[in-house]
N, C-alpha and C positions, 0 to 999 in steps of 0.2 A: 564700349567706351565708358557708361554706367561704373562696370567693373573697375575697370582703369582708373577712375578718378576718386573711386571709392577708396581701393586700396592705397593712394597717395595721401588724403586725407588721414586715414589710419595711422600711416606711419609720421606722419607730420606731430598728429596727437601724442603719439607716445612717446616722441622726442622731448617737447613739449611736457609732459608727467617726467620724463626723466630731469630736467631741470627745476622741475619743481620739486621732486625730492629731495636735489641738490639744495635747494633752498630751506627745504624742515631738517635737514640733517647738520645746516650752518646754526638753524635756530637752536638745535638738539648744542650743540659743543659748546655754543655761546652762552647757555643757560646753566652748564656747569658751572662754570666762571663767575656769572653774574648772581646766579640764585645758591650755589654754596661754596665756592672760595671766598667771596667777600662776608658774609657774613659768619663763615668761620674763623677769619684773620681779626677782623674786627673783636669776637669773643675771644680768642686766643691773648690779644690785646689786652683788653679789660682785664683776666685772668692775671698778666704777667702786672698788669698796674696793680692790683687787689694783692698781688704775694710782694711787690715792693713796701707799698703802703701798709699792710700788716706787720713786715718786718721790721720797719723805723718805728710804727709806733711801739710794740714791742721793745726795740733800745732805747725808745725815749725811758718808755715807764722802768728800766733797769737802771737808768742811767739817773733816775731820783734818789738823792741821800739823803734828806729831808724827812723824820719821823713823820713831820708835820703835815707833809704833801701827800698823804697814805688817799685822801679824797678824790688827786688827780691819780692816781694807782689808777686806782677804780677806775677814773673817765676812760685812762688810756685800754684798759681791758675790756671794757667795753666794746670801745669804735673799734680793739681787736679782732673782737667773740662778731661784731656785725661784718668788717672784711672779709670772716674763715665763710660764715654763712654764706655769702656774693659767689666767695672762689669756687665752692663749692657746688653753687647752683650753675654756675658756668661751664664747668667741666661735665655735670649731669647733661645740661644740653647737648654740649658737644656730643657726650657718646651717646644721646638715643635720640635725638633730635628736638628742638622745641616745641613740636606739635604731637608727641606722639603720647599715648596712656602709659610707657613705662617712665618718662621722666616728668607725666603730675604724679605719679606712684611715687617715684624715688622719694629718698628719704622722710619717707613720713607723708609726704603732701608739701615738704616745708619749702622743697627746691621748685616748685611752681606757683607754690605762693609767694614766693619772695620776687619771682619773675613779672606775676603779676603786680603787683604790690611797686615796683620798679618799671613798670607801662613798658614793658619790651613784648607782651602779647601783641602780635599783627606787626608791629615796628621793625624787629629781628627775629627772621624768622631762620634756622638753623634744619638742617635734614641729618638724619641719620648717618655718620662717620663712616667714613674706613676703617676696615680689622685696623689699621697701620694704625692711622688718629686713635681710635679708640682705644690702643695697647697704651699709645703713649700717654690720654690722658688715663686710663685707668692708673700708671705709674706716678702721675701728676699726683694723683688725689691721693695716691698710697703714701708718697714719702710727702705732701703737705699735713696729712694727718699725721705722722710723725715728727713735722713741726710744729703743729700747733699742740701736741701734746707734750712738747717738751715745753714750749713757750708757757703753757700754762702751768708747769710745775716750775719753770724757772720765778715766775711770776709770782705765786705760791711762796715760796721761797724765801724770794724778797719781800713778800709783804712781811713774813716773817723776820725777818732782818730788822724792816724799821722797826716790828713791833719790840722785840728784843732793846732795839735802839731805845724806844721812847721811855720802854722800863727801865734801863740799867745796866741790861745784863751781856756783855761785850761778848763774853766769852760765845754765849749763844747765837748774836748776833753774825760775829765772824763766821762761824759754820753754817747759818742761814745762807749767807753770803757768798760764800765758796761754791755752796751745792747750786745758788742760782746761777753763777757762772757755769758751772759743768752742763746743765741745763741748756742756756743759752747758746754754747760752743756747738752743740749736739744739733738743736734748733737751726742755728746756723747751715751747716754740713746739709741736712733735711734741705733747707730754705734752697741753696746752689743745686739739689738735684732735680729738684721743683723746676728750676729756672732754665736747667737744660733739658729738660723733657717739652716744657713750651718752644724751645727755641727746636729742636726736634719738628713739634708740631706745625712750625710756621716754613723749614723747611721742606716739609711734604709735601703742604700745601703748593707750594711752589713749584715742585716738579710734577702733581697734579694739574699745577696750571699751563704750564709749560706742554704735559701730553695734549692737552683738550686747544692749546693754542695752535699743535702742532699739524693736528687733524683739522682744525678750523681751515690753514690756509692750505692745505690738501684739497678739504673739499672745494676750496674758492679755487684754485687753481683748475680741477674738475670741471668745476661750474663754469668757468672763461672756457674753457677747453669744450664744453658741451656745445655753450652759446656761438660760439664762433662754426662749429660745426653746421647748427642747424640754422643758421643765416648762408654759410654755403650751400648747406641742401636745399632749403628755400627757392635760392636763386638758380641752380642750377633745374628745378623741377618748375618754376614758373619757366624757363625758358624752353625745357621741353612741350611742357603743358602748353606755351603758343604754338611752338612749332605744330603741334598737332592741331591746336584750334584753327592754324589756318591755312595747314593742308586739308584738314577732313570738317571742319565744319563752315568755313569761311569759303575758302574757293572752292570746293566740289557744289554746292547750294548753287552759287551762283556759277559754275559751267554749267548743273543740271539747269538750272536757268535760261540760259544761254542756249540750251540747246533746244531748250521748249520754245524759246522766241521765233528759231531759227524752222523748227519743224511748222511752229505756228503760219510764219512769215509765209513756209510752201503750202499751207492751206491742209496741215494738217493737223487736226481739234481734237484728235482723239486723246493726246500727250495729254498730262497731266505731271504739274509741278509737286512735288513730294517733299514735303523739308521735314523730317523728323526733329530736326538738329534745337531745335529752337527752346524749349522747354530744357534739353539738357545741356545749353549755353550759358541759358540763365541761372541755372540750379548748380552747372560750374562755378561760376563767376561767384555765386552768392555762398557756398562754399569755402572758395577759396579765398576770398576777401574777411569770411570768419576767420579760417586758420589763421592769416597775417595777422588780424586785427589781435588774436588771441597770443601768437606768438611775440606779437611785438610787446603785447599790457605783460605777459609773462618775463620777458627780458628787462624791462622796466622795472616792473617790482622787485624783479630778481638784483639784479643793481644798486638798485636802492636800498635791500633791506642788508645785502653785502656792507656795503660803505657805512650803514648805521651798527651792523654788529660790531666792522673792525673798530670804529671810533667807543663804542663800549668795550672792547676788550681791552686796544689802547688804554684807557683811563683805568678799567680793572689793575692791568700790569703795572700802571706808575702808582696805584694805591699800594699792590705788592711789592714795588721797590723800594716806596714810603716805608712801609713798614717792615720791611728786609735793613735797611739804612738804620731807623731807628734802635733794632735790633741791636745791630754793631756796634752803635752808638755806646747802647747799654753797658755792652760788655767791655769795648773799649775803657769807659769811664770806671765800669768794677776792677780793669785790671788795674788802672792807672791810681786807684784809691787802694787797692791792697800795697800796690809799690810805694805810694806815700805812707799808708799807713804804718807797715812794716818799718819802713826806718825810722818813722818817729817812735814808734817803741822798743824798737833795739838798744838804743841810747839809756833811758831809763832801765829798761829790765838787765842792761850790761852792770848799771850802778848798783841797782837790787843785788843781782849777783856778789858782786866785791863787799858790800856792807855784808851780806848774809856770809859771805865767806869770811869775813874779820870775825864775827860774833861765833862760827863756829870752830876759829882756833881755841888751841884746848885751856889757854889764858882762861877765855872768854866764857865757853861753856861748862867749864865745872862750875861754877856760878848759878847754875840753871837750873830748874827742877828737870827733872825727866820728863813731863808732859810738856815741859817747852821746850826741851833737846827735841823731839817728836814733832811737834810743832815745825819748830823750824827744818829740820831737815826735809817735812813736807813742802815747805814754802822751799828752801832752795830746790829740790824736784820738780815740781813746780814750775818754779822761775824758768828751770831749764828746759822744761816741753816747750814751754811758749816758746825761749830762744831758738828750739828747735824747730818748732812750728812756722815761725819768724822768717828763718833762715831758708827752710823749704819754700813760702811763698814768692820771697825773694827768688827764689834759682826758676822759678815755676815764671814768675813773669821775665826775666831775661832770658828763658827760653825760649817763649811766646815771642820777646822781641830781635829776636835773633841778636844777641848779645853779649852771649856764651863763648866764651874764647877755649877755645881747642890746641892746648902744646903737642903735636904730636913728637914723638921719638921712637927710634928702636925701641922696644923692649918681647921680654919672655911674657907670655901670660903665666906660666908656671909661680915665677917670682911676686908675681902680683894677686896669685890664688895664697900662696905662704903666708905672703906677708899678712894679709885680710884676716885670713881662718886664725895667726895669733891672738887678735881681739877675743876671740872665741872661745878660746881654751879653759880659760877660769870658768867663766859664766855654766859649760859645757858641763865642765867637770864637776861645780856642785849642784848641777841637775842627771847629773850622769847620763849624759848624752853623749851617743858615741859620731864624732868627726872622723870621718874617711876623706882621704882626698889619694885618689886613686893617680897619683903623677905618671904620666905616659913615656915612656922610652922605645925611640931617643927622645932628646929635649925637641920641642918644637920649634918650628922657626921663628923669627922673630917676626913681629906685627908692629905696623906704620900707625902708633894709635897713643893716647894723653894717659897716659897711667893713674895719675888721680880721677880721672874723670871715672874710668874703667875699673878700679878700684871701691869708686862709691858705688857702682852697678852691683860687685862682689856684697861690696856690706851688707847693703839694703837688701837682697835678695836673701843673704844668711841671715840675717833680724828680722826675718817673718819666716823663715824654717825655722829658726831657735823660739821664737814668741809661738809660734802655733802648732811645736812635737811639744806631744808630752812627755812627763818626765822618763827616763829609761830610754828612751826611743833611739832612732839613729841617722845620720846627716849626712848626706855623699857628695861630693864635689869630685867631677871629671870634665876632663877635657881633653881635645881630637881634633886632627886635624884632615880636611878634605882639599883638593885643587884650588887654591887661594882665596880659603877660609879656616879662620880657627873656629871650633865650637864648644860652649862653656855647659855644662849642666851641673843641678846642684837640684838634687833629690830627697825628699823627708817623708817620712810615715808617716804624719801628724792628722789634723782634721780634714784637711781637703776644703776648696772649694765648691758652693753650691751651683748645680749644675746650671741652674736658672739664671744666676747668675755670674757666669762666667764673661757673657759677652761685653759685662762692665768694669773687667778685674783693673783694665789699664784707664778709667775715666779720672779725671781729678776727681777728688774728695769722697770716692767709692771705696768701702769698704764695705765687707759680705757680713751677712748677718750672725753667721755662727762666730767670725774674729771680733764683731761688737762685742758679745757676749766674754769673748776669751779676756779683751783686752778694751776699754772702751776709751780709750784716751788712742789718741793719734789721728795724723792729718788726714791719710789718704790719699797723699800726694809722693809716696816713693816710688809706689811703681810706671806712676806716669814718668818722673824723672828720672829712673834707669832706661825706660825705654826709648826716652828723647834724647839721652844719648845716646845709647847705643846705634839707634838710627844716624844721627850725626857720624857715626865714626862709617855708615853704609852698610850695618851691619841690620839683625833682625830678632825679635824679643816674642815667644809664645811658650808656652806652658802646655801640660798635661796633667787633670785633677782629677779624683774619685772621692766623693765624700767620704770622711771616717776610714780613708787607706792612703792616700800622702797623697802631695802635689809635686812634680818635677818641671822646674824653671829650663829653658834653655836660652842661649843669645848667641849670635854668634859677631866674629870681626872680620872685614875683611883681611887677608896679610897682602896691604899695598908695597907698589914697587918704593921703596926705599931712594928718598934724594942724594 
């Protein structure tokens, strides 16, 4: 019986430990959540507030024409140079954690000084990142350093400008001027990849929080699942456990009893009453009233600390929806001020245009010195990127807002490959570049698809094979047709694509390092816009590149049943 009741206890215990591991492993998921999603979100935060805040002050101090105000230059470069410093120390945290010897190491000792210096020792405490977080802020920092290096030549610049200004000297001034713009434009481009690598960073975070939520209510469902268990076994094992106490230790005592009265009663003394039972009654009872007492303070606590983790995780989640929401917010409003933006300057730079196009009839410009022919036809150039520029942001947010109208019609893609590669031909011919366009026989069938739309797909993909072969080189356009799709390809020798980054060719205002080089003016917004149409028509936009041996574009349409 010893036996018996020993091994019921046993097994009671370990049910018991199994619920209470249930309980360190709620602690374990909960503590993800609480001890490094939020205080990663929170820094990610700051970071995205410190690259706002840098950038306006930066266009404030561009945006002074005043020789006189060269004093607030200054101020504003300043409270710049102390933003880059913050962004800076931020992102160091992120990727090695706040407590750790490699981020007082970073940079110099300055990104832990500045931490401290800023009371965020013990307050925000941050832990070592994800390879993922950590890719993206190392990206963070790479194309911010390439803002804040242009900002400060932009800056540079214009201080040069005023000073020009204050002396006299126009002519210097203007080209101070210009180059701070080029500067700033560049800065810019830098500043937007900045802003989607954070917004990267606060989506990981999210589906980080989302795995550790997911396992939380696993294990809580386990955990109901355990407790309900061992409240059945409980009961079912107290009801054994009487039943046995009061066949073998309750009524056998007292028949042995019983029969000792009865032998007594016939006068015989020799009988003797035996109760062994009595000692392992008590030591039952005192037993099993532990287990209870322990399983019940175990279910207790266990409940309790459930109900207290989901209401932290709870609050966790509506801080990440907070700042998921404000997120949107953000960009909402950058889309909504490019599309205001954009049309207030179309208007003016439309007028720009027409006056520079009056002064360069030939009335007008014989008139002229040659370095002011020069001149201006830089300024109408010019004039024209921005229009172009303009116009692309424009398409880019009525993309965004689904507002894009699509005429589809019959048509040949053949016709709409001719028509395109005409543009081409001069520019081709005096770089002696050789155009193939390989037309397929027979003619293909006709595709249910908006010919302009599809036509600026053609352009824009031959104005980055023409901008990036070099001279001599040679440019292939084909296309094919398979089971109800057409497919377009348009092949070049030229530089290629860096293989690193490839995976950004199609982002807004992404452009690869070697085409900066080739060509440093442009949005970076074409190939997002061929490939948001071409999606639109159902169709599909990917590439094949090898650096320094050509890149081949392809797209494909589908050919819809015809109304």
């Amino acid at each position: 019986m010893t036996l018996l009741l020993a091994f019921v206890s046993c097994f009671l215990i370990a049910i018991a430990a199994v619920s209470f591991y249930g309980l360190v492993r709620i602690g374990e998921s909960s503590d993800i959540i609480t001890l490094e999603q939020t205080p990663l979100v929170r820094s990610i935060q700051e970071a995205l507030s410190l690259m706002v805040t840098g950038q306006s002050t930066a266009e404030q101090a561009l945006d002074i024409d005043d020789s006189a105000l060269i004093g607030k230059l200054n101020t504003l470069q300043n409270d710049f140079n102390a933003s880059a410093v913050h962004f800076k120390m931020f992102m160091s945290a992120i990727t090695w954690g706040s407590e750790t010897e490699a981020f007082k190491k970073s940079g110099g000792g300055q990104n832990h000084d500045a931490w401290v210096q800023n009371a965020l020792q013990g307050t925000l405490v941050l832990r070592e990142s994800s390879p993922k977080q950590t890719d993206f802020a190392a990206q963070a920092t790479l194309y911010y350093e390439g803002f804040v290096n242009h900002v400060t030549l932009a800056t540079k610049s214009h201080r040069e400008y005023l000073t020009s200004l204050r002396a006299g000297n126009i002519k210097q001034a203007e080209v101070a001027r210009v180059e701070s713009k080029k500067h700033m434009t560049i800065a810019r481009y830098y500043a937007d990849l900045v802003i989607v690598n954070l917004r990267e960073m606060v989506a990981t975070s999210n589906d980080e929080t989302k795995a550790a939520t997911s396992a939380l209510k696993k294990i809580e469902s386990d955990v109901r699942f355990a407790t309900s268990t061992i409240m059945l076994v409980g009961f079912i094992l107290s009801l054994l456990v009487s039943i046995f106490f009061a066949r073998y230790v309750i009524i056998r005592p007292i028949t042995r009893l019983r029969t000792v009265a009865r032998r007594l009663a016939e006068g015989d003394f020799s009988m003797h009453a035996s109760i062994d039972s009595r000692d392992e009654i008590g030591e039952l009872g005192t037993v099993f009233n532990q287990m209870a007492e322990r399983i019940m303070f175990n279910t207790e606590k266990l409940e309790t600390d459930v109900a207290k983790r989901t209401k932290e995780l709870a609050h966790t989640v509506d801080n990440l929806k907070m700042a998921n929401e404000r997120l949107q917010q953000l960009d909402n409003a950058k889309s909504d001020f490019i599309s205001v933006a954009a049309h207030q300057l179309r208007t003016p730079l439309s007028a720009i245009k027409w006056t520079l196009s009056i002064l360069m009839e030939k009335e007008s410009i014989e008139n002229l010195t040659t370095e002011q022919r020069t001149l201006l036809m830089r300024g109408y150039e010019s004039n024209e990127r921005i229009i172009r520029l303009i116009n692309d942001m424009l398409v880019v947010t009525r993309i965004e807002s689904g507002k894009v109208e699509y005429k589809k019609v019959p048509v040949h893609i053949e016709d709409i490959i001719e028509s395109a590669l005409m543009d081409f031909v001069g520019p081709a011919g005096t770089r002696k570049i050789k155009l193939v366009f390989n037309k397929p026989t027979p003619t293909l069938p006709f595709m249910y698809a908006d010919p302009d739309k599809i036509r600026s797909v053609i352009q824009n993909l031959m104005e980055n094979a023409m901008l990036y072969t070099n001279d001599g080189g040679e440019i292939t356009v084909s296309c094919s047709f398979t089971p109800g799709t057409i497919e377009v390809a348009i092949q070049d020798n030229g530089v290629g694509i860096p293989k690193l980054q490839q995976t950004s060719i199609f982002n807004k205002f992404f452009r690869a390092d070697n085409a900066l080089k080739i060509q440093t003016n442009g949005s970076g917004l074409g190939l997002f816009i061929a490939k948001s149409i071409v999606e639109k028509h159902g169709g599909a936009m990917w590439f094949e590149s090898v650096e320094h041996v050509g890149t081949t574009f392809h797209f494909t349409v589908p050919v819809s049943v015809i109304p």
